[in-house]
C-alpha positions as CSV (number, residue, x, y, z in Angstrom):
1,X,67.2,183.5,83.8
2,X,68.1,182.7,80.3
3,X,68.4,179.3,79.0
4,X,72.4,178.3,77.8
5,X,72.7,175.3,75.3
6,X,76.1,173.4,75.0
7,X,77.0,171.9,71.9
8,X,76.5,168.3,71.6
9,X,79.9,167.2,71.8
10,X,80.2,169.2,74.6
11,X,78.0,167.6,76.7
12,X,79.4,163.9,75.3
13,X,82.8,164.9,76.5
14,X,81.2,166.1,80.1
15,X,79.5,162.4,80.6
16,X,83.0,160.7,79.5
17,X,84.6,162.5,82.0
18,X,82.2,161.9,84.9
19,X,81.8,158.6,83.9
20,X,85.5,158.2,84.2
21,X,85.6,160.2,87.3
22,X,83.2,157.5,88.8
23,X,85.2,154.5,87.4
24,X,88.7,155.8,89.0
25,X,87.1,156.6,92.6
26,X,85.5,153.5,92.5
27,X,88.8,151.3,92.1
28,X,90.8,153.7,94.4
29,X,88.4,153.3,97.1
30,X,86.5,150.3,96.3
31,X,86.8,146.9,98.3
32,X,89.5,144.6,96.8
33,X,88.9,141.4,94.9
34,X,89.6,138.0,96.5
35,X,92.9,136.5,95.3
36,X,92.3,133.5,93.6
37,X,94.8,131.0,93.9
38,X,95.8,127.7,92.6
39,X,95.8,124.4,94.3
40,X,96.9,120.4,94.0
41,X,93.4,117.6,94.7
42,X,94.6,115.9,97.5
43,X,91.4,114.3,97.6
44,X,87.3,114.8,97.2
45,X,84.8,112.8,99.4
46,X,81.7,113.4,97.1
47,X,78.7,112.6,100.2
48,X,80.4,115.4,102.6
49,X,81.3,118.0,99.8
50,X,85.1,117.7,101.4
51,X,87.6,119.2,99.4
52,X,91.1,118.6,100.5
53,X,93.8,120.9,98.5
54,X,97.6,121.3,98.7
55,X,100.6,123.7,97.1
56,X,102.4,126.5,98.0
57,X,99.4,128.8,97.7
58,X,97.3,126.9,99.7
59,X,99.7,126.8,102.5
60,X,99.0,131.2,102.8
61,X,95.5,130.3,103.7
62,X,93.8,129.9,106.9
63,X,93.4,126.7,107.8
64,X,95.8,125.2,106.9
65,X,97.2,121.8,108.8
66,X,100.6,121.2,110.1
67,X,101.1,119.0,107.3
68,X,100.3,122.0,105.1
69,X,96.8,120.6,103.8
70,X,93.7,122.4,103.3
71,X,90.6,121.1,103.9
72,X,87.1,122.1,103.6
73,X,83.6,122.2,102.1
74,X,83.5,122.7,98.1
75,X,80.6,125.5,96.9
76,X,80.9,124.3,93.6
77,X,79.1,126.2,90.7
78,X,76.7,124.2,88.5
79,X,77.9,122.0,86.4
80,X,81.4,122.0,87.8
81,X,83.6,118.5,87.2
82,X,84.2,116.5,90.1
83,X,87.8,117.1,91.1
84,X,90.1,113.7,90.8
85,X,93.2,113.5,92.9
86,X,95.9,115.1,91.1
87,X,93.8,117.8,89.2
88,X,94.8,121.2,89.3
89,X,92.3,123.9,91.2
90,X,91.4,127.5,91.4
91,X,90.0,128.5,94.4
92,X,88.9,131.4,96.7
93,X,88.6,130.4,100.5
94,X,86.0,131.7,103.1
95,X,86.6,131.0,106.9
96,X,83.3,131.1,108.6
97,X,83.1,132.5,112.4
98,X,83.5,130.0,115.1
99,X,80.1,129.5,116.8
100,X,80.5,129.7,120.7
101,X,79.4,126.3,121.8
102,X,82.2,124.6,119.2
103,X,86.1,124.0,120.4
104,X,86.6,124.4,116.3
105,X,87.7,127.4,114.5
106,X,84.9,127.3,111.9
107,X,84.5,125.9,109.1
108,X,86.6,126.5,105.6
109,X,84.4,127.0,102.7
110,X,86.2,126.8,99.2
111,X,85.0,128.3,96.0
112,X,86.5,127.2,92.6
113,X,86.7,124.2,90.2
114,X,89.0,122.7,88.4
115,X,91.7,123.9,85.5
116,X,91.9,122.8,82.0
């Protein structure tokens, strides 16, 4: 068996194109990213972490009320400003499963924090 050396750009070219080979499969076939949205404060009740949002994206989510108000508990990051009625909100929403003993439909987590 002989040994066969490739010039270097050769083999440069060969990584680019697997590494691009990778990338493309990988958002063809990968999972999707959450759609973040953008709410309305209706209100904030700092000692339960209850978030209550409204807007016409928050009335696509799950959860929603009749009245077409979403509420639930705010994973905020660190440092994130407490949200005042009125301030606009990016969120991502989580429904957690409904545990067997509870007449509930889980509980609504929300991700975000507020716009600038």
């Amino acid at each position: 068996m002989a040994n066969v050396n490739l010039p270097l750009p050769v083999v440069v070219a060969g990584g680019a194109l697997a590494l691009l080979g990778g990338y493309l499969i990988g958002v063809v076939a990968g999972p999707e990213a959450p759609d973040r949205a953008t709410g309305v404060v209706e209100s904030y009740d700092a000692t339960t972490t209850t978030l209550c949002l409204t807007g016409d994206a928050v009335a696509e989510q799950a959860g929603v009320d009749e009245d077409g108000v979403l509420c639930g508990s705010w994973q905020r990051p660190p440092g994130a400003a407490k949200p005042v009625k009125g301030d606009s909100f990016r969120f991502v929403t989580m429904r957690t499963a409904q545990s067997p003993d509870s007449e509930s439909g889980g509980t609504v987590l929300i991700y975000g924090d507020v716009v600038d």
